[in-house]
C-alpha positions in Angstrom: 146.0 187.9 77.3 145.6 185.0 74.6 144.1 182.8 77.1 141.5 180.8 75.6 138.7 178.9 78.2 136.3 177.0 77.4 133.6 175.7 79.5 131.4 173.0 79.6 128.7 173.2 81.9 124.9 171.8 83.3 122.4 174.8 82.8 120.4 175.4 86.3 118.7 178.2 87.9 122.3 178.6 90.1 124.2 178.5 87.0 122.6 181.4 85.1 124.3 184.2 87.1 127.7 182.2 86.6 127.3 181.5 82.8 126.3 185.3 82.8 129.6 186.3 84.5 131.7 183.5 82.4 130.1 184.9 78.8 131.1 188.7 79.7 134.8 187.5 80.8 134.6 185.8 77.1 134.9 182.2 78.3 133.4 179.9 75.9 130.2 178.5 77.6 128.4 175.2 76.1 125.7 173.3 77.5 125.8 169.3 78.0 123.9 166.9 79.7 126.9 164.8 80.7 129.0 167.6 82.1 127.5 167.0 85.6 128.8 163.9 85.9 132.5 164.4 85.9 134.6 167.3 86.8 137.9 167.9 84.9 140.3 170.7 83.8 142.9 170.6 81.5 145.6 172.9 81.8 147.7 174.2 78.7 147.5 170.3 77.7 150.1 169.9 79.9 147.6 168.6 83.5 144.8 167.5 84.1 142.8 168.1 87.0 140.1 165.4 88.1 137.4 166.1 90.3 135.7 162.5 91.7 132.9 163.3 94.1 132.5 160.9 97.3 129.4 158.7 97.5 127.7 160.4 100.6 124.8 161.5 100.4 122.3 163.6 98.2 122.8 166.6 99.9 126.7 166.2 100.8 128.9 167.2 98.3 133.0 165.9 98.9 135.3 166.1 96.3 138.8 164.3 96.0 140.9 165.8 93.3 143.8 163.9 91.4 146.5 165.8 89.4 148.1 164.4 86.6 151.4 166.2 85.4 152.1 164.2 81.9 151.5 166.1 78.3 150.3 163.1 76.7 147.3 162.3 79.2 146.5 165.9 79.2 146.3 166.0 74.8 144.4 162.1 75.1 141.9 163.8 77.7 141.5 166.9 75.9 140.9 165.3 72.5 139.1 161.9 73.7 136.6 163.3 76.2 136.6 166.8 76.3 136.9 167.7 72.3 134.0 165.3 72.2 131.4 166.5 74.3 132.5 170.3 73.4 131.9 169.3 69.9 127.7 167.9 71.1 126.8 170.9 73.5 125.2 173.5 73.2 126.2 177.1 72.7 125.0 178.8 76.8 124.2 182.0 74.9 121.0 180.9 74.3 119.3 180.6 77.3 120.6 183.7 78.8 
């Protein structure tokens, strides 16, 4: 209740079921070009949750996650890098 999540996503034929399921559950889905690139999740602007992927190969996918517990790197991430590329993508809606 009075959780807010908003999403910023590639658009792919595997995504299409997942947007699907995200828009019903009232997540706010956009579309971004960049959003492949780096993995992040900001929690009540309080963490932040990076997800750096390991150079192996194409079809290897390894993930090493760092945690950051500090309120202001949470608020500068949120309104630096995320707010940002919110702001540019795309509402999902539309290619559903």
């Amino acid at each position: 209740k009075g959780v807010k999540i908003k999403i910023v996503g590639k658009y792919g034929d595997e995504s299409r079921e997942i947007i699907e399921q995200l828009l019903k559950l009232g997540a706010i889905v956009k579309l971004h070009e960049f959003a492949g690139e780096a993995r992040f999740m900001i929690i009540d602007e309080k963490e932040v949750v990076f997800a750096i992927r390991e150079p192996l190969t194409p079809t290897e996918r390894h993930y090493v996650g760092i945690l950051i517990k500090d309120e202001s790197t949470a608020r500068t991430v949120k309104q630096y890098i995320f707010d940002g590329i919110f702001k540019e993508a795309e509402e999902a809606s539309y290619v559903i």
